[in-house]
VOGU-3710 file (C-alpha; in Angstrom, 3 decimals, decimal comma):
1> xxxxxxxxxx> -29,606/-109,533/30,591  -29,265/-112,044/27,809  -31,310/-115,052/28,636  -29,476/-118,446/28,385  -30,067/-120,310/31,121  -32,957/-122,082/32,980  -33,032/-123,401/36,108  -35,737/-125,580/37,321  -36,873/-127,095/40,752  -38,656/-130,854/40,385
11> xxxxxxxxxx> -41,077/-131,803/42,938  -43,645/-128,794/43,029  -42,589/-126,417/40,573  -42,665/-128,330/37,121  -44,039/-132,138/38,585  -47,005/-132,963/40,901  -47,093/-136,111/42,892  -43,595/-136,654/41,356  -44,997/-136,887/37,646  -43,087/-134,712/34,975
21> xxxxxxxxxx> -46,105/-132,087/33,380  -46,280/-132,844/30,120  -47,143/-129,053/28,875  -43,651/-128,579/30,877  -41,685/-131,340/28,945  -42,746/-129,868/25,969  -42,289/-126,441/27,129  -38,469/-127,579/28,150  -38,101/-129,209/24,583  -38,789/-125,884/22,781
31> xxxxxxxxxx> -36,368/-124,171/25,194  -33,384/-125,980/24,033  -34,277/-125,535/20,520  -33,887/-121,835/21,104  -30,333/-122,538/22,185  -31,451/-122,395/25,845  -29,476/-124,337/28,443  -32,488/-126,431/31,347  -30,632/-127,870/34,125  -32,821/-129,354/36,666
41> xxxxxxxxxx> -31,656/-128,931/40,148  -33,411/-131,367/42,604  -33,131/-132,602/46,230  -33,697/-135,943/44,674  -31,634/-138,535/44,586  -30,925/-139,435/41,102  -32,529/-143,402/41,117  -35,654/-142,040/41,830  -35,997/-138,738/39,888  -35,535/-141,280/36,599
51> xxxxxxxxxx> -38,398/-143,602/37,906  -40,603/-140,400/38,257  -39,463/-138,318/35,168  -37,916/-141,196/33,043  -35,128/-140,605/30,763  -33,747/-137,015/32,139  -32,146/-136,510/28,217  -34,523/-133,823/28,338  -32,692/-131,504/30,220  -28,716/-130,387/29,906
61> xxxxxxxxxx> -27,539/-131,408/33,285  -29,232/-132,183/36,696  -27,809/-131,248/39,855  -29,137/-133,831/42,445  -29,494/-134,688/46,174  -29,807/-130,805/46,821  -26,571/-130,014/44,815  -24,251/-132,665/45,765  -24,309/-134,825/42,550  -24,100/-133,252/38,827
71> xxxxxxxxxx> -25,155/-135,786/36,272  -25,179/-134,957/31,963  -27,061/-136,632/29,224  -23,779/-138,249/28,385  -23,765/-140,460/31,320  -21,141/-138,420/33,041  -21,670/-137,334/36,390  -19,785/-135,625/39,444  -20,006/-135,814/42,957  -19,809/-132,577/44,523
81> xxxxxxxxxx> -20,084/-133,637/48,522  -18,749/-136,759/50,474  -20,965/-139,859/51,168  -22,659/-139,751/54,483  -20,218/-141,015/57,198  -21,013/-144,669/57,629  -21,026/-144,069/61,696  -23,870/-141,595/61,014  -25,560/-144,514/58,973  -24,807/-147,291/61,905
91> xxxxxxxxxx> -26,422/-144,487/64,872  -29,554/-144,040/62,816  -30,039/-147,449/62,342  -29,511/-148,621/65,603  -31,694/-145,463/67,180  -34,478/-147,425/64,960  -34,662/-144,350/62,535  -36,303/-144,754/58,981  -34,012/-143,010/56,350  -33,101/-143,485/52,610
101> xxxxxxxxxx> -29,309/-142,550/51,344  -28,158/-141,255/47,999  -24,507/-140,884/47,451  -24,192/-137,891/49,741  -27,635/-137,137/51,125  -29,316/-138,731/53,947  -33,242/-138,364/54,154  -35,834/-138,905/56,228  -38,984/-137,297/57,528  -38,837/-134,292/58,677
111> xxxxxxxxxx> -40,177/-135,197/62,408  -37,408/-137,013/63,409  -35,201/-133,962/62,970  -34,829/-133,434/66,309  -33,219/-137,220/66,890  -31,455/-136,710/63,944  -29,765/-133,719/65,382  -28,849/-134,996/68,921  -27,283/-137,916/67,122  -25,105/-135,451/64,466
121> xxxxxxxxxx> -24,012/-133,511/67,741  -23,033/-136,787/69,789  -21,105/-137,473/67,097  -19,811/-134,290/66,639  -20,333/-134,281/62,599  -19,733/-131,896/60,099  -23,318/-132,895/58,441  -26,205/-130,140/58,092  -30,150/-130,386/58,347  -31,705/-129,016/55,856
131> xxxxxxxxxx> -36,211/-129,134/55,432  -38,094/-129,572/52,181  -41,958/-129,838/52,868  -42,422/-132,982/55,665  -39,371/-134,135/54,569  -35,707/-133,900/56,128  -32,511/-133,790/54,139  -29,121/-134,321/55,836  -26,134/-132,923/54,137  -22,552/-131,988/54,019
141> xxxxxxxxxx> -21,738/-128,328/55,386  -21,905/-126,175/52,541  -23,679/-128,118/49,816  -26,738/-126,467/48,814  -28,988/-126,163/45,062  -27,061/-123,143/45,090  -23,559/-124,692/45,122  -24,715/-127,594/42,873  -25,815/-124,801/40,231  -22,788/-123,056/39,993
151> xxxxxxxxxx> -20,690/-125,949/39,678  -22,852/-127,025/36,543  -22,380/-123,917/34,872  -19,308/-123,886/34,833  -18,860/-127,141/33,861  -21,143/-125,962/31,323  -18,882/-122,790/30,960  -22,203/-120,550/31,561  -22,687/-117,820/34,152  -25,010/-117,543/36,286
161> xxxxxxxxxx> -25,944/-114,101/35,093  -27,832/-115,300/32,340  -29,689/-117,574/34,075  -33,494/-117,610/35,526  -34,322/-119,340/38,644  -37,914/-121,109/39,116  -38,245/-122,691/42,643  -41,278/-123,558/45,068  -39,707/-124,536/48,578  -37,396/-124,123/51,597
171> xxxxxxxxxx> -34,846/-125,556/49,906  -34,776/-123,226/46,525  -33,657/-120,549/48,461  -29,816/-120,714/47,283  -31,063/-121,697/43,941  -33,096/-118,644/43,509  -30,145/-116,158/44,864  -27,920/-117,250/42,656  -29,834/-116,635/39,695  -29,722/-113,092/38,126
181> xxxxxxxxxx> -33,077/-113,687/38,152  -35,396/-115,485/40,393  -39,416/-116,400/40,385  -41,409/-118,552/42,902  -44,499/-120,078/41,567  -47,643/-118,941/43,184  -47,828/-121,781/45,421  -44,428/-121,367/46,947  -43,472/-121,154/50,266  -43,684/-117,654/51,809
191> xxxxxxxxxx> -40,516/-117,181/52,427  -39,600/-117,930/48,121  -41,987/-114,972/47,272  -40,048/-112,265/48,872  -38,199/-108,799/47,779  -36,471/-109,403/44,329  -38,333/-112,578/43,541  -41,066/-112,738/40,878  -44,575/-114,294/41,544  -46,641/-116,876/39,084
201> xxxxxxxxxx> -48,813/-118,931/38,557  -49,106/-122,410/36,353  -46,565/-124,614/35,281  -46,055/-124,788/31,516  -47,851/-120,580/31,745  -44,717/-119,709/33,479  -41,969/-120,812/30,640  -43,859/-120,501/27,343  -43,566/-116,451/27,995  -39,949/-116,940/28,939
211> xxxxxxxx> -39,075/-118,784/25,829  -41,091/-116,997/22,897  -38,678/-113,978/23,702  -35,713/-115,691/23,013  -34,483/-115,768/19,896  -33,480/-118,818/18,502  -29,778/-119,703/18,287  -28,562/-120,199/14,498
//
């Protein structure tokens, strides 16, 4: 496999307590020199993954909201999945149930997934539940990290099997499969660490071997 792509989760996996490690940035700076290609895929919502990490120039591309927005250092950006039906919004509010929207994702915490369901059958929408830690993402049917990854390579006109995967969570599975290759830091959830899927530890530890292989691009 020729290495040319890295794909990174946010919360967990390169950031703790939503801060950007700096060992990380700089890892993710020497990448790119090397002619690699760092797209961040997040289930953030964009306004808030630029108060945590700042200016996000220091990646290629993030996919956001758990693949349903693609955003690029030149201010373009793409939305993948429809906004949340404004019904949906109206039942949640008036069933007195705390939740944030992005462009397409819904979120809230993760207890109130039960409500949250009852109220996406009653309404007999095509929206999806999806869990990340104590917190509770609603999305369109078939939008996933996954989905959001493979629509930025190729707008990037890359392929996914040149790509590593680095994910910590219930929601990294799709990114992880459809990576040639996949690792779950040491902390991840169970399920992350399984069959094909490497195991390590540290932040910055588990890139700087990654990139001193890789030749640099002339």
């Amino acid at each position: 496999m020729k290495f040319g792509v890295l794909a990174l989760d946010y919360d967990g996996t390169i950031a703790r307590d939503g801060a950007l490690d700096p060992d990380v940035r700089a890892a993710i700076t020497a990448a790119r020199a090397r002619g690699i290609v760092v797209i961040l895929v997040t289930g953030r919502i964009l306004s808030d993954l630029k108060q945590s990490a700042g200016d996000l120039e220091f990646v290629d591309a993030v996919v956001g909201e758990n693949g349903a927005v693609l955003a690029f250092p030149n201010g373009q950006s793409r939305l993948i999945g429809d906004p949340p039906p404004q019904v949906f919004l109206e039942e949640l509010s008036r069933l007195g149930i705390e939740f944030k929207t992005g462009q397409c994702i819904v979120e809230a915490d993760a207890a109130l997934a039960p409500r949250i369901l009852a109220a996406i059958r009653e309404l007999e929408l095509p929206l999806v539940l999806l869990f990340n830690r104590g917190r509770l993402m609603i999305l369109p049917q078939a939008i996933s990290k996954g989905t959001g990854l493979r629509a930025a390579l190729n707008t990037l006109r890359l392929s996914a099997h040149n790509a590593i995967a680095i994910g910590d969570a219930e929601n990294d599975h799709d990114l992880l499969a459809a990576c040639e290759i996949a690792v779950a830091v040491g902390w991840a959830a169970q399920h992350s660490k399984r069959k094909r899927m490497r195991s390590c530890a540290g932040k910055a530890h588990l890139l700087w071997p990654l990139i001193s292989n890789t030749r640099r691009k002339r």
